[in-house]
MDAnalysis code that builds the backbone (N, CA, C; Angstrom):
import MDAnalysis as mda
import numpy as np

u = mda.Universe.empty(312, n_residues=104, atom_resindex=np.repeat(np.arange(104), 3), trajectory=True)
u.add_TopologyAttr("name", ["N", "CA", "C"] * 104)
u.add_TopologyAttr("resid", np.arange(1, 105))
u.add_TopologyAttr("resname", ["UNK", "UNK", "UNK", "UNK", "UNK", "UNK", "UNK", "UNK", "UNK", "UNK", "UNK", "UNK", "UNK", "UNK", "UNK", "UNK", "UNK", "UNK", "UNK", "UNK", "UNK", "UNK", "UNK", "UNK", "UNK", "UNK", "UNK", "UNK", "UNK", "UNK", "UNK", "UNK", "UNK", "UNK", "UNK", "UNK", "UNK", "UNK", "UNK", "UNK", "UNK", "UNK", "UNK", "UNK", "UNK", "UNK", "UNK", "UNK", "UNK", "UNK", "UNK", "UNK", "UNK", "UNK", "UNK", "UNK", "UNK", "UNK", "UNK", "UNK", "UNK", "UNK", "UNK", "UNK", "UNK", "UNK", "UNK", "UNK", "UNK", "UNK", "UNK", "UNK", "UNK", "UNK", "UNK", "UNK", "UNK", "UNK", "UNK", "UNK", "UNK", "UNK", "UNK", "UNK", "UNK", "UNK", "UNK", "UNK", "UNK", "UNK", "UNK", "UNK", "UNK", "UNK", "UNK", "UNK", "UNK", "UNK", "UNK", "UNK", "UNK", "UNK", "UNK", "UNK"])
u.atoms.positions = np.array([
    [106.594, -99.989, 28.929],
    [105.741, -98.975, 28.331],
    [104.269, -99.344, 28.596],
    [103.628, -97.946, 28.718],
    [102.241, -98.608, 29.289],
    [101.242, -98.876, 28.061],
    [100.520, -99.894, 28.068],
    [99.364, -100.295, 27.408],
    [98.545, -99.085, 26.634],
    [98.372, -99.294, 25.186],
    [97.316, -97.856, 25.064],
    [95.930, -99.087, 24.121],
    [95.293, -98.203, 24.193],
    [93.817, -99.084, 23.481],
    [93.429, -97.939, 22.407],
    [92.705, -99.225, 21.550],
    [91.788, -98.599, 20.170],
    [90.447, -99.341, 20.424],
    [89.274, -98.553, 20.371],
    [88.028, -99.061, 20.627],
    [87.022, -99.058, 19.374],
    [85.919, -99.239, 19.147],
    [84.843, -99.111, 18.560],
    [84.174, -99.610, 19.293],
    [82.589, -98.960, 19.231],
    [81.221, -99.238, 19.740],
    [80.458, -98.315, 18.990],
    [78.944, -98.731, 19.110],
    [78.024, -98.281, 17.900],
    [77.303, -97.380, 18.805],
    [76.547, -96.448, 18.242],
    [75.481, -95.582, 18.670],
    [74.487, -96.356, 18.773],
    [73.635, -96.914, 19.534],
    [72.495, -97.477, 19.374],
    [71.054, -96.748, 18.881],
    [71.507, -95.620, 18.901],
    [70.176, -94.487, 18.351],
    [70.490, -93.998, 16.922],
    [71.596, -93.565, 16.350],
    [72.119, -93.660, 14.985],
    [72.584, -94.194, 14.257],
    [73.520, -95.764, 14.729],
    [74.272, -96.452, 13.976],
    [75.407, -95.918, 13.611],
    [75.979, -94.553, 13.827],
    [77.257, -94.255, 13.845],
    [77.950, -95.192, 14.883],
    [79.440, -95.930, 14.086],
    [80.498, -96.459, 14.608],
    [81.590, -95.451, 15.006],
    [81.559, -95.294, 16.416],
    [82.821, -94.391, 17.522],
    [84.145, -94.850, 17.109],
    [84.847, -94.816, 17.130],
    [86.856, -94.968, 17.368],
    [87.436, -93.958, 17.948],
    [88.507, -94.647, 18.616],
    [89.102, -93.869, 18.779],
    [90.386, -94.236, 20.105],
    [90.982, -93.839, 21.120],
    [92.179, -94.307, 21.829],
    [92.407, -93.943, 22.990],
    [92.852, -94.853, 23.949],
    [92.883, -94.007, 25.259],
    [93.937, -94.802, 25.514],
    [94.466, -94.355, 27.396],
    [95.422, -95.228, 28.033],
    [94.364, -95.636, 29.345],
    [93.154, -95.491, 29.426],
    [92.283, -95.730, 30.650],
    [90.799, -96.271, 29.829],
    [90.410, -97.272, 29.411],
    [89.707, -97.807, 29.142],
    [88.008, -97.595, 30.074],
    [88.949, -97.124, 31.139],
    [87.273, -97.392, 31.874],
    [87.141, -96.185, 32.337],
    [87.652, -94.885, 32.330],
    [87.469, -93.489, 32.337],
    [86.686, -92.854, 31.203],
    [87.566, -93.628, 30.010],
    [86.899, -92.829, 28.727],
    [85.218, -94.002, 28.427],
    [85.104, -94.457, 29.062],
    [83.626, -95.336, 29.014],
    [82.758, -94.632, 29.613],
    [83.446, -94.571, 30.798],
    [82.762, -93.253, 32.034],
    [82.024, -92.063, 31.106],
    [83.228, -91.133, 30.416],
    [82.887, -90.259, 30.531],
    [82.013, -90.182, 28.953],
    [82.050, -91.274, 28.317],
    [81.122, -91.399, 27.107],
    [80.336, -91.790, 27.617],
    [79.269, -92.144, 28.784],
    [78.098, -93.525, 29.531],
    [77.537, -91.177, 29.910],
    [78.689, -90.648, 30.375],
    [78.134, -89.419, 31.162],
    [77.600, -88.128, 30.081],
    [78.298, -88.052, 29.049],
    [78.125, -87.677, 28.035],
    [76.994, -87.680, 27.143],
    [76.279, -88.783, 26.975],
    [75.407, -89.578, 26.557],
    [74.108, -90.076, 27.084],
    [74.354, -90.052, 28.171],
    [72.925, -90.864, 29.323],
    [72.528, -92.084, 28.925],
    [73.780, -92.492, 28.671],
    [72.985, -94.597, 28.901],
    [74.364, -94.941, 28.659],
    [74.161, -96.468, 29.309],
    [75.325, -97.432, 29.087],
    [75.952, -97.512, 27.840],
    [77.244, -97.701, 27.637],
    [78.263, -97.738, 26.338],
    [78.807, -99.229, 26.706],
    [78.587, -99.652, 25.798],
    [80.033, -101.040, 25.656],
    [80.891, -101.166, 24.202],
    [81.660, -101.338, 24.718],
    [82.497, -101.628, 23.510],
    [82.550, -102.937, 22.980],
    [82.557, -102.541, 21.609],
    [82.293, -103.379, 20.844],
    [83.428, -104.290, 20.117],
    [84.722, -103.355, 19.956],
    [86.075, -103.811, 19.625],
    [86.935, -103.537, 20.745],
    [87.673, -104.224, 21.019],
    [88.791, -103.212, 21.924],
    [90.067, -104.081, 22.019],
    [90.947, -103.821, 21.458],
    [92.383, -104.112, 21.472],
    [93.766, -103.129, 22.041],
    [94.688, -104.210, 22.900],
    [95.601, -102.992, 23.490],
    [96.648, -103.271, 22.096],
    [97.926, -102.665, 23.119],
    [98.930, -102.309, 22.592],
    [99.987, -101.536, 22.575],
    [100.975, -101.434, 22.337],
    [102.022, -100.251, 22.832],
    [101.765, -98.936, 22.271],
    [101.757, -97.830, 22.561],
    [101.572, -96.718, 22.218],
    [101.638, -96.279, 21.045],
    [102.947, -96.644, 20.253],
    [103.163, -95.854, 18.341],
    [101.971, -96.750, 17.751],
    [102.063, -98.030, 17.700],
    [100.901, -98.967, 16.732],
    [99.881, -98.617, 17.412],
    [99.021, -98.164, 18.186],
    [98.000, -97.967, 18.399],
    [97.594, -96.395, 17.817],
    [98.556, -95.588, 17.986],
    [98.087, -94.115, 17.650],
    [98.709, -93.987, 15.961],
    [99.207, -94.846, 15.774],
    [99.288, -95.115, 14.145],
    [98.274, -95.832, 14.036],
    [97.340, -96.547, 14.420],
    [96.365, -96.959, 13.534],
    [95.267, -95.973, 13.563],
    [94.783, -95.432, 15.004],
    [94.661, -94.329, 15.061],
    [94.306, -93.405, 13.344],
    [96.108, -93.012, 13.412],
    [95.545, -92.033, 12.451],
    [95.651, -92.419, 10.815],
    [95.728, -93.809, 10.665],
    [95.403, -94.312, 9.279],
    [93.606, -94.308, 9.426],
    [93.528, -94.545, 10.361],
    [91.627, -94.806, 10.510],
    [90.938, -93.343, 9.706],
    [91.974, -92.575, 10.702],
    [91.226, -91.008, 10.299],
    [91.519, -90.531, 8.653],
    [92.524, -91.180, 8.505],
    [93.137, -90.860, 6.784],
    [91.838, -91.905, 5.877],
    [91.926, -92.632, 6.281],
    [90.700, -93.621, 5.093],
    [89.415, -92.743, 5.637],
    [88.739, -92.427, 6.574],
    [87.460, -91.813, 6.787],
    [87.200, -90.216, 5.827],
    [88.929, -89.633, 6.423],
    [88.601, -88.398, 5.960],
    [88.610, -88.565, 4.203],
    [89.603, -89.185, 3.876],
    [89.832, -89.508, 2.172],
    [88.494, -90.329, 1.276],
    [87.617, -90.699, 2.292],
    [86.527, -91.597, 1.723],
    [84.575, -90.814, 2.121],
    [85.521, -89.782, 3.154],
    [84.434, -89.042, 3.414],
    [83.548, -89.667, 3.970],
    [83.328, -90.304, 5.009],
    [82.803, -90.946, 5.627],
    [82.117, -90.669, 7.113],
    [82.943, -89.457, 7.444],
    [82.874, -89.042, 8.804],
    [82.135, -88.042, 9.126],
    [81.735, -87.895, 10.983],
    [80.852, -87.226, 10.862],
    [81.083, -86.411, 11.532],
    [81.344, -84.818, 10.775],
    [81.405, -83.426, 11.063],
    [82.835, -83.229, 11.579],
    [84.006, -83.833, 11.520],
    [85.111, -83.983, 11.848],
    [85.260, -85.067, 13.137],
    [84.681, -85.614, 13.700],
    [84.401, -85.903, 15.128],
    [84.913, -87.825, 14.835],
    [85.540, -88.365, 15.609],
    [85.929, -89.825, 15.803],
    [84.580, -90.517, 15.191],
    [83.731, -90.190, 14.543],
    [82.566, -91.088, 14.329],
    [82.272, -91.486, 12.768],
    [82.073, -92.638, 12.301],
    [81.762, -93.287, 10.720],
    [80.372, -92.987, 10.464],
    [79.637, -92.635, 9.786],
    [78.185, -92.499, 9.432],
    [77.962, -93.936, 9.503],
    [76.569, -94.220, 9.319],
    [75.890, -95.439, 9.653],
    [75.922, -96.545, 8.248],
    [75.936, -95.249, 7.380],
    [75.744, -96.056, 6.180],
    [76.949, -97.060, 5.678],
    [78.003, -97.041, 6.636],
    [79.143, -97.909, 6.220],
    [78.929, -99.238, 7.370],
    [78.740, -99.971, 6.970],
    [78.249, -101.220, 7.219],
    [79.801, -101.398, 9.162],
    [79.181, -101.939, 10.145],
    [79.950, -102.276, 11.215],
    [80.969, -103.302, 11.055],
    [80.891, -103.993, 10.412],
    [81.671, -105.319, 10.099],
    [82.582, -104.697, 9.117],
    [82.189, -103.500, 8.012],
    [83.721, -103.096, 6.927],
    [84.604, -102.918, 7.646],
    [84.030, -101.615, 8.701],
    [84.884, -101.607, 9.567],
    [85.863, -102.042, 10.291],
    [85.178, -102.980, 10.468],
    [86.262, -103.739, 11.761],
    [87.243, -104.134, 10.945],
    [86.702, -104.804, 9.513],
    [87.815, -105.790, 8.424],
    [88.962, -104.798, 7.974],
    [88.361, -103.003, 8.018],
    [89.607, -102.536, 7.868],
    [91.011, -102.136, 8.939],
    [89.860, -102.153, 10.367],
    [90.832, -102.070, 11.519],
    [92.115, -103.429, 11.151],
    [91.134, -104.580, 11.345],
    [91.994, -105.690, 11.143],
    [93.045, -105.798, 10.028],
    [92.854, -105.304, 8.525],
    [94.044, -104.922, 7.814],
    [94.797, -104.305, 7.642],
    [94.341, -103.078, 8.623],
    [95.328, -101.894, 9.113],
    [96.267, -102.739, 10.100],
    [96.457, -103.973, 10.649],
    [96.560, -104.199, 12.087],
    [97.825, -105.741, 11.448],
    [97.492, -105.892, 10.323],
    [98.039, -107.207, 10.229],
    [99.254, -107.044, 10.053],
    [99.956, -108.132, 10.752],
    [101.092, -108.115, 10.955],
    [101.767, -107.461, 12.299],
    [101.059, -106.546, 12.825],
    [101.077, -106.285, 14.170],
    [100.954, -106.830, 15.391],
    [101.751, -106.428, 16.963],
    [101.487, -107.357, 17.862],
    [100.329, -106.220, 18.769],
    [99.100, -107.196, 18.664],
    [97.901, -106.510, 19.730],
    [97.411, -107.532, 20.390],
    [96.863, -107.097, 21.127],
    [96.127, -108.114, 21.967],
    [94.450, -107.737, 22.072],
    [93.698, -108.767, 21.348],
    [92.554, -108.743, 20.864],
    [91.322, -109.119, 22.309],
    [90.691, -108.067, 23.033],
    [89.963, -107.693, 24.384],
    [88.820, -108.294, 23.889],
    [88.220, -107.667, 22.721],
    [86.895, -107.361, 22.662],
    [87.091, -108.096, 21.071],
    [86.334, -109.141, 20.740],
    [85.984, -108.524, 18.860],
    [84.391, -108.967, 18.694],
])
């Protein structure tokens, strides 16, 4: 089964934290670097088999939308939630899971 990924990286002009999932890591960089007009790096990036990745996926979107956090429906956290909660909740969404940790 092929590899799928969960990312985060920050806005450097708003401080909104991105998420979100692909199976091409360096397409969807592409087309966020084209989207945008400047370089993107990621900031988290872990693979994984397809169900645990698009299940964390959509626990991410269940705590954002339930905590109201998000911005305008769109894969993005407002700024005001600190980058590091974040990640600590990716990571407890994640425990006990097999991923393989790219980026932290």
């Amino acid at each position: 089964m092929k590899d799928h990924y969960f990312y985060l990286w920050r806005h450097p002009y708003t401080g909104m934290t991105c998420f979100g999932i692909t199976s091409n890591t360096k397409k969807r960089l592409s087309e966020y670097e084209g989207h945008n007009g400047f370089d993107v790096k990621w900031s988290y990036l872990i693979s994984g088999n397809e169900p645990t990745i698009k299940e964390l996926e959509k626990s991410i979107k269940r705590y954002v939308q339930k905590l109201n956090i998000g911005y305008r429906g769109y894969e993005w956290i407002v700024a005001e939630v600190d980058y590091e909660t974040v990640v600590q909740t990716v990571e407890y969404l994640l425990d006990g899971k097999k991923v393989e940790k790219i980026i932290e």
